[in-house]
LOGUSE-670362 format. One record per atom (N, C-alpha, C): residue number from 0; residue in one letter; chain; atom name; x negated, y, z. Coordinates in Angstrom, 1 decimal, always signed. Layout:
LOGUSE-670362
   resi   resn   chain   name       c1       c2       c3
    NUM      a       A     CA        X        Y        Z
...
end
This chain:
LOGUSE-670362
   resi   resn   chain   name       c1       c2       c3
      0      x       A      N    -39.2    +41.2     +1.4
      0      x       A     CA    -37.9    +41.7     +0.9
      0      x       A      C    -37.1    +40.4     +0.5
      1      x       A      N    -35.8    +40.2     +1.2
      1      x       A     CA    -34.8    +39.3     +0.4
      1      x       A      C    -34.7    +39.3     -0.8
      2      x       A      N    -34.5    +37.8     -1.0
      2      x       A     CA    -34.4    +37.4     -2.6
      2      x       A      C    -32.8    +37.7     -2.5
      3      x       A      N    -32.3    +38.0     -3.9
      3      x       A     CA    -31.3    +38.9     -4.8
      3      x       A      C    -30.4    +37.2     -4.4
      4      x       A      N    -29.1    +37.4     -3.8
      4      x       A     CA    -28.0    +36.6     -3.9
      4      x       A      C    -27.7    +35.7     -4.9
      5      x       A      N    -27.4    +34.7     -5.2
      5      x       A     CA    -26.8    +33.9     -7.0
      5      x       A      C    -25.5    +33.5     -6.7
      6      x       A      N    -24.7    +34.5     -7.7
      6      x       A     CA    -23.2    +33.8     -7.7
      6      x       A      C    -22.7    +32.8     -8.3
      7      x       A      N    -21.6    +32.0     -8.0
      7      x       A     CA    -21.0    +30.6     -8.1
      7      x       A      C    -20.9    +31.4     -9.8
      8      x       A      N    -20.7    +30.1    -10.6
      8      x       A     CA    -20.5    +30.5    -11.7
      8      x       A      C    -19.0    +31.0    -12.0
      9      x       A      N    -17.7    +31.0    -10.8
      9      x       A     CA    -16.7    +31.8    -10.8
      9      x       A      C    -16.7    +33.2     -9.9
     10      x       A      N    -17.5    +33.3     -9.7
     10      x       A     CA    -17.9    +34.5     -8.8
     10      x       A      C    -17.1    +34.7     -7.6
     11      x       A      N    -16.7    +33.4     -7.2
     11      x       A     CA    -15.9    +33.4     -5.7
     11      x       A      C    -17.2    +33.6     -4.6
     12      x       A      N    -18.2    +32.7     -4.9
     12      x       A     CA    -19.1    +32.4     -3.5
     12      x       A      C    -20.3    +32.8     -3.9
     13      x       A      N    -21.3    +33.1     -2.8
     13      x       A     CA    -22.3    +33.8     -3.6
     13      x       A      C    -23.5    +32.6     -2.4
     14      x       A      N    -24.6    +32.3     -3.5
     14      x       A     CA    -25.7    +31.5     -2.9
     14      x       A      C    -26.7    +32.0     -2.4
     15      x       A      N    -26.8    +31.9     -0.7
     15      x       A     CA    -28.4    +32.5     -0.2
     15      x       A      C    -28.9    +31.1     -0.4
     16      x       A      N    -30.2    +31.2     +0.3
     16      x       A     CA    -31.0    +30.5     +0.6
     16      x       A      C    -31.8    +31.1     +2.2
     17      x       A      N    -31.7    +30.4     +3.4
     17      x       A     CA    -32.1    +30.7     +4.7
     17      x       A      C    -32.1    +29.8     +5.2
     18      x       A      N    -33.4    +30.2     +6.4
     18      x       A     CA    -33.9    +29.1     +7.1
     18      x       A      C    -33.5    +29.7     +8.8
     19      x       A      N    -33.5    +28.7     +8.8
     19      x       A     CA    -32.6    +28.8    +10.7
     19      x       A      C    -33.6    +28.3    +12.1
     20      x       A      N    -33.8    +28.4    +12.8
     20      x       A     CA    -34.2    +28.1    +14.0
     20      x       A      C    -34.0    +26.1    +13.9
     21      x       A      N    -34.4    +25.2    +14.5
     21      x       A     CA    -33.5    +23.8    +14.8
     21      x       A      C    -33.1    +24.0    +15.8
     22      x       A      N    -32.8    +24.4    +16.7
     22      x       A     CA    -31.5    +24.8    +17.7
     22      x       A      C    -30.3    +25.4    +17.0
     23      x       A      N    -31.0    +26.4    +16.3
     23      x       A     CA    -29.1    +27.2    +16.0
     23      x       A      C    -28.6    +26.0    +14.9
     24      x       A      N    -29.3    +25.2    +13.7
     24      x       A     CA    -29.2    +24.4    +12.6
     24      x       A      C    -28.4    +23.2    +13.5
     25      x       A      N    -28.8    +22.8    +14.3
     25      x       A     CA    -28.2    +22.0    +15.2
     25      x       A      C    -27.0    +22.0    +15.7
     26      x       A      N    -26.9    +23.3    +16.5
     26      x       A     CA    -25.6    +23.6    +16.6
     26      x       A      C    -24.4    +24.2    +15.8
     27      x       A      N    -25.1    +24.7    +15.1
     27      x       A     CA    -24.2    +24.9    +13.9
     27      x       A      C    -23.9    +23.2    +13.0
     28      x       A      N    -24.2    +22.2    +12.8
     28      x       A     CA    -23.7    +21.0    +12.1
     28      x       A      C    -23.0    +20.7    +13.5
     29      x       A      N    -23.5    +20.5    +14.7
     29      x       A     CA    -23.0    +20.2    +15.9
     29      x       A      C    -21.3    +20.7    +15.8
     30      x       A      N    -21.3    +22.2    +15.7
     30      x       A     CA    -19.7    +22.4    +15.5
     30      x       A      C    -18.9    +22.2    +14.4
     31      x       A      N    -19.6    +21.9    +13.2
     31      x       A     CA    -18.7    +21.4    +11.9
     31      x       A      C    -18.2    +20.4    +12.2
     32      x       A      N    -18.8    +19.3    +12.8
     32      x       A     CA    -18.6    +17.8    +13.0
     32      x       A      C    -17.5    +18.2    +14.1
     33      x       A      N    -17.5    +18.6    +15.1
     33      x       A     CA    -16.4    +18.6    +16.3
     33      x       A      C    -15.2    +19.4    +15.9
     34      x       A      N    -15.7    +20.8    +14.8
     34      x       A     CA    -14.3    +21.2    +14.1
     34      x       A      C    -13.8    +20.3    +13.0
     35      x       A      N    -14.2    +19.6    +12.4
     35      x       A     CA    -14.0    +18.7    +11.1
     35      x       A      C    -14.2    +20.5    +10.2
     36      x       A      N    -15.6    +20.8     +9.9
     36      x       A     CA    -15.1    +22.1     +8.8
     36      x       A      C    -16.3    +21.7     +8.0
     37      x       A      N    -17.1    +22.0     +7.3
     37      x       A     CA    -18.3    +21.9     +6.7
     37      x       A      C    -19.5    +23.3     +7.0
     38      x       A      N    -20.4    +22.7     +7.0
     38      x       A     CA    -21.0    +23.7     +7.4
     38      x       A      C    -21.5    +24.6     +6.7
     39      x       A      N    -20.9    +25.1     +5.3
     39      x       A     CA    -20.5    +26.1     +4.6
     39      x       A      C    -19.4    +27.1     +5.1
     40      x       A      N    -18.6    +26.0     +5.9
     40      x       A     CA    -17.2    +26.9     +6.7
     40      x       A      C    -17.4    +27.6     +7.6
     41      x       A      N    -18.8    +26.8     +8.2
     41      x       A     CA    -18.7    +27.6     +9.6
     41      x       A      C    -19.8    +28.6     +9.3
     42      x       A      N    -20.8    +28.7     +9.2
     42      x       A     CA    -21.6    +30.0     +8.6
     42      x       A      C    -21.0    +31.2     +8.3
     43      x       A      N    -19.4    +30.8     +7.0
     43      x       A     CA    -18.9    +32.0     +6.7
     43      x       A      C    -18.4    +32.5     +7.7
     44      x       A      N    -18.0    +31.4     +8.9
     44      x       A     CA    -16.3    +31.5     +9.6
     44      x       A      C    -17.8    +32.7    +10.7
     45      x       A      N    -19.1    +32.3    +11.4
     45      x       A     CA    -19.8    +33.2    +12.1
     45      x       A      C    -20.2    +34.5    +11.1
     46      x       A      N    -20.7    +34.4    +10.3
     46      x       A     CA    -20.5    +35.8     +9.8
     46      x       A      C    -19.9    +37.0     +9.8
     47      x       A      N    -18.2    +36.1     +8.7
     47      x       A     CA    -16.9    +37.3     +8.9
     47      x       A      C    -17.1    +37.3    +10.4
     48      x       A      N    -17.0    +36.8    +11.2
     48      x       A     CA    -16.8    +37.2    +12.6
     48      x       A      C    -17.5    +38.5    +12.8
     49      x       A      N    -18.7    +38.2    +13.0
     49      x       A     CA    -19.8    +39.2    +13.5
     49      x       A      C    -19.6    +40.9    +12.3
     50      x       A      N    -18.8    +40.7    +10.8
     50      x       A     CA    -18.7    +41.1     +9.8
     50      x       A      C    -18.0    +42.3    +10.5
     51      x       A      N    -16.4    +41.4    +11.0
     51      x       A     CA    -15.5    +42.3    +11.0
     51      x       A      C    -14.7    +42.0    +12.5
     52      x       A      N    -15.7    +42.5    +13.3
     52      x       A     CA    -15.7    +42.2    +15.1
     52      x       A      C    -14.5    +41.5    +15.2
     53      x       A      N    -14.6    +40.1    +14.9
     53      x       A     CA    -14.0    +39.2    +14.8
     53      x       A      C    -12.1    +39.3    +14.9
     54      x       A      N    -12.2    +39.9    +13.5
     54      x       A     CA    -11.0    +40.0    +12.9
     54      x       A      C    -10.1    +41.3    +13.7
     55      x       A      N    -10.5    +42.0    +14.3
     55      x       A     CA     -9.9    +42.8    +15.0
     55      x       A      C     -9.2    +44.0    +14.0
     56      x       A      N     -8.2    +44.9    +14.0
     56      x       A     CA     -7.9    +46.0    +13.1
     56      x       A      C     -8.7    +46.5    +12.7
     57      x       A      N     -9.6    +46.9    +11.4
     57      x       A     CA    -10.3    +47.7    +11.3
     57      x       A      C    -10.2    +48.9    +11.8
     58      x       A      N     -8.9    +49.8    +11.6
     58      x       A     CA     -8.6    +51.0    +11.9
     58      x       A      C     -8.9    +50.8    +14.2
     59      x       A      N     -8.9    +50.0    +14.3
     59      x       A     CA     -8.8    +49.9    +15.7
     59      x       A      C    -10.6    +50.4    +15.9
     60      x       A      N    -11.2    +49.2    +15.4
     60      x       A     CA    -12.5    +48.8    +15.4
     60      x       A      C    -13.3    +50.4    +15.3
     61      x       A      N    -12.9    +51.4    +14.0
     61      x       A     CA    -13.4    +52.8    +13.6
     61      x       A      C    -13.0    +53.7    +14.7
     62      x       A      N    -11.8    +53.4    +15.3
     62      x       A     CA    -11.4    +54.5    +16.0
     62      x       A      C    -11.8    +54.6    +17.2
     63      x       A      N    -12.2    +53.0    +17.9
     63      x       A     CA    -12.4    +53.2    +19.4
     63      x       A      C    -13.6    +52.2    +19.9
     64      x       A      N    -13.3    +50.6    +18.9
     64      x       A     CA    -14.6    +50.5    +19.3
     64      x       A      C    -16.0    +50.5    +18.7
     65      x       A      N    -16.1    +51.2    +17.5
     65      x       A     CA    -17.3    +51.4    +17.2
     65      x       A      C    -17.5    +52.8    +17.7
     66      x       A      N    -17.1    +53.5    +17.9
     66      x       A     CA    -17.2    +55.3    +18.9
     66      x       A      C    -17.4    +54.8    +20.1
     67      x       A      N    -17.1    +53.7    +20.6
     67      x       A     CA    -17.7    +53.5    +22.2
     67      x       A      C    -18.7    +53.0    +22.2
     68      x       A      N    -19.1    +52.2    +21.2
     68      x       A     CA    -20.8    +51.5    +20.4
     68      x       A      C    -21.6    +52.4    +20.5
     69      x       A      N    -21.1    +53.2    +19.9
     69      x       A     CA    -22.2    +54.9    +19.1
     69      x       A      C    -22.6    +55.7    +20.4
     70      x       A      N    -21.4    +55.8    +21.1
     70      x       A     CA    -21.2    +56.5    +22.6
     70      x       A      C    -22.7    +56.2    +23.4
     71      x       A      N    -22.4    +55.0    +23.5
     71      x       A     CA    -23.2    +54.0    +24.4
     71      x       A      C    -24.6    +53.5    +24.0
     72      x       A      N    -25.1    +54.3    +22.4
     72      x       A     CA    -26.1    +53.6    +21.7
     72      x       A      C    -26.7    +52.5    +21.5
     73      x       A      N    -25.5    +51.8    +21.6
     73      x       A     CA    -25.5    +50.3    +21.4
     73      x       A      C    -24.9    +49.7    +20.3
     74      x       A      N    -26.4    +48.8    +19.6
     74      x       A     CA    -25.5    +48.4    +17.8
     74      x       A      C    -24.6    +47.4    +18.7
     75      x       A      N    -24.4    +46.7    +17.7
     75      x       A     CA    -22.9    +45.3    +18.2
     75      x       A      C    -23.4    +44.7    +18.5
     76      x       A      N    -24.3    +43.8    +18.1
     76      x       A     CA    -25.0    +42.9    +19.2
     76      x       A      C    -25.0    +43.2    +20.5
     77      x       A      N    -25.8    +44.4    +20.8
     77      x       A     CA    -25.9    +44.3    +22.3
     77      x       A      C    -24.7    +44.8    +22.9
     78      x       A      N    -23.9    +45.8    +22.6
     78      x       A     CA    -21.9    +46.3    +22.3
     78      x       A      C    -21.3    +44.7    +23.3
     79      x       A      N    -21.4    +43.5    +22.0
     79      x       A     CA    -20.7    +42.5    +22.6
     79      x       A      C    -21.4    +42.1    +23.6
     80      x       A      N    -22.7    +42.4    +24.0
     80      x       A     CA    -22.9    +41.4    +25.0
     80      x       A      C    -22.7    +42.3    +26.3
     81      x       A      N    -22.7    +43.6    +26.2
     81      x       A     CA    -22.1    +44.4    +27.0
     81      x       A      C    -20.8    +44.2    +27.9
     82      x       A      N    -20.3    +43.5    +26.5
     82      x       A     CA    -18.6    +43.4    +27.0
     82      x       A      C    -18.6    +42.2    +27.2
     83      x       A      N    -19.8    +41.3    +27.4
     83      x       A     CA    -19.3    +39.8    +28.0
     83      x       A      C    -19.7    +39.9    +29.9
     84      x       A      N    -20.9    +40.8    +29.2
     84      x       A     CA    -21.4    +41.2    +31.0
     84      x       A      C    -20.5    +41.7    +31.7
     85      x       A      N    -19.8    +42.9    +31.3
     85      x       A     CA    -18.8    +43.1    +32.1
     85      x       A      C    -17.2    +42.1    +32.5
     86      x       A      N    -17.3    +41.3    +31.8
     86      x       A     CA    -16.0    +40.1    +31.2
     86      x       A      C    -16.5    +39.2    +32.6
     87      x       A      N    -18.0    +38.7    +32.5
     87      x       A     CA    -18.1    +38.0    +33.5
     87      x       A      C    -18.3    +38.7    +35.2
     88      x       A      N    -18.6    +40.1    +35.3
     88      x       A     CA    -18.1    +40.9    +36.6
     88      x       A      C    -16.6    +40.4    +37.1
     89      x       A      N    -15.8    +40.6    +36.2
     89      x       A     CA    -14.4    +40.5    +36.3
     89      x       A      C    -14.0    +39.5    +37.1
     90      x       A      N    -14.4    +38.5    +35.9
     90      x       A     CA    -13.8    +36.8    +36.4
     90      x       A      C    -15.1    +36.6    +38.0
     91      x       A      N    -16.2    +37.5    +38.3
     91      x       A     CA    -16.9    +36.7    +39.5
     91      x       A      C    -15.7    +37.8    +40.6
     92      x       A      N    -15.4    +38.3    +40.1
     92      x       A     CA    -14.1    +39.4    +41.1
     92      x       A      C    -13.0    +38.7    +41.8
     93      x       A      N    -12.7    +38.5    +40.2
     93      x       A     CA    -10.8    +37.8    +39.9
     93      x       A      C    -10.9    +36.7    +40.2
     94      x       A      N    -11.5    +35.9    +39.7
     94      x       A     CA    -11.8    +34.5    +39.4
     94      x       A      C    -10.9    +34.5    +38.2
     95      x       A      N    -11.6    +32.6    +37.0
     95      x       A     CA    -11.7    +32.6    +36.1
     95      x       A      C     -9.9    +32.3    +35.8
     96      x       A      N     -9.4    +33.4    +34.8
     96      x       A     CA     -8.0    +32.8    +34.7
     96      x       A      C     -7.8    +34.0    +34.8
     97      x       A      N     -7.7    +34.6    +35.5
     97      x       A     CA     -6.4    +35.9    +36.7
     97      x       A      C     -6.1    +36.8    +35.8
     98      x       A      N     -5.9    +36.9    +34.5
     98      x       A     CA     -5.3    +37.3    +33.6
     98      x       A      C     -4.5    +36.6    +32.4
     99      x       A      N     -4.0    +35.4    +32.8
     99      x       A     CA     -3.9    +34.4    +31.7
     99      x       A      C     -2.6    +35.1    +31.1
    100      x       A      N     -1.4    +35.4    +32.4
    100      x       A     CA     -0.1    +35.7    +31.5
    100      x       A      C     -0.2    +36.8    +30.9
    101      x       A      N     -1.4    +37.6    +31.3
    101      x       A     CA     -1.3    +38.9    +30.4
    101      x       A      C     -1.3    +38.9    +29.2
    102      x       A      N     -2.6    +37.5    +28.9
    102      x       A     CA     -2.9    +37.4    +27.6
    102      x       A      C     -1.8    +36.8    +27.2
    103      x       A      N     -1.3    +35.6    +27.6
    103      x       A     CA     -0.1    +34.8    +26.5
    103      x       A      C     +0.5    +36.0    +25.8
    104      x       A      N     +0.7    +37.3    +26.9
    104      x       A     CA     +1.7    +38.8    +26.3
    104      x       A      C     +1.0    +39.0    +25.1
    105      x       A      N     -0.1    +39.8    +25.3
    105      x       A     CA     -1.1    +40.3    +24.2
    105      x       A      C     -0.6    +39.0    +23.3
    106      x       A      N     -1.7    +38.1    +23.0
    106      x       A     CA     -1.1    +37.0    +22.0
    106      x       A      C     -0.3    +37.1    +21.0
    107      x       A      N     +0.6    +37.0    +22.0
    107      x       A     CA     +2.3    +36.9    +21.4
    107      x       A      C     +2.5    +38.1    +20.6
    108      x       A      N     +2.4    +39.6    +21.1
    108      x       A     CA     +2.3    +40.5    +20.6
    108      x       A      C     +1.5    +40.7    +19.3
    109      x       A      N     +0.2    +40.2    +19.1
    109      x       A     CA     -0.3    +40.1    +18.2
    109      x       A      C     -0.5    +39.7    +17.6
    110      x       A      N     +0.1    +38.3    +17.5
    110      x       A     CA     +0.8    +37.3    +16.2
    110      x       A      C     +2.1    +37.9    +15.4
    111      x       A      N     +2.8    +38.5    +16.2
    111      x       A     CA     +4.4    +39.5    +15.9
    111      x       A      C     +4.3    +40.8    +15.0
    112      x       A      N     +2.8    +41.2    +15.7
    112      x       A     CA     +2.3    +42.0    +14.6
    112      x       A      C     +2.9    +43.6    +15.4
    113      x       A      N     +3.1    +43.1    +16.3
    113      x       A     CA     +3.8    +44.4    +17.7
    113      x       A      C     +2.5    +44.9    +18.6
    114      x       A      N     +2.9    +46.1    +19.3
    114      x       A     CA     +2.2    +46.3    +20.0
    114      x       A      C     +2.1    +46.3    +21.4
end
């Protein structure tokens, strides 16, 4: 059983304690140093990711893609790797790119806060 979390003495951050593989420990300092972030940063920054399918609308997330998860009886882990399998069908189709301007569109759109 997990030991019980300890909060920062302002109750912003809360302290585990976990041990990692030395491959993932590796690559995780590996990308602090190349991001300049600390590798406090990046743990959170993989987390929230994985938290909240990496920042996407939650209302989006409940409405279509976790119903297509459930659909498909697939938790998220294997969900995303789903969607990379199929990501890389595409690009061996298309080749790598063949949707770039679409995205700048999306992007743009979704910085605007438009649809």
């Amino acid at each position: 059983m997990p030991r019980k979390a300890r909060e920062t003495s302002d109750g912003s951050r809360t302290t585990f304690t976990i041990r990692l593989p030395p491959a993932t420990g590796s690559w995780m300092y590996d990308l602090a140093q190349k991001t300049d972030r600390t590798l406090t940063d990046i743990v959170n920054i993989v987390v929230d990711d994985c938290r909240t399918w990496f920042g996407l609308d939650e209302q989006l997330v409940k409405a279509l893609i976790q119903r297509d998860a459930d659909a498909l009886k697939l938790n998220q882990r294997d969900y995303i790797s789903y969607l990379l399998t199929e990501r890389c069908a595409a690009i061996k189709e298309h080749g790598a790119g063949w949707e770039k301007d679409e995205l700048k569109v999306a992007l743009a759109r979704r910085r605007d806060g438009s649809r």
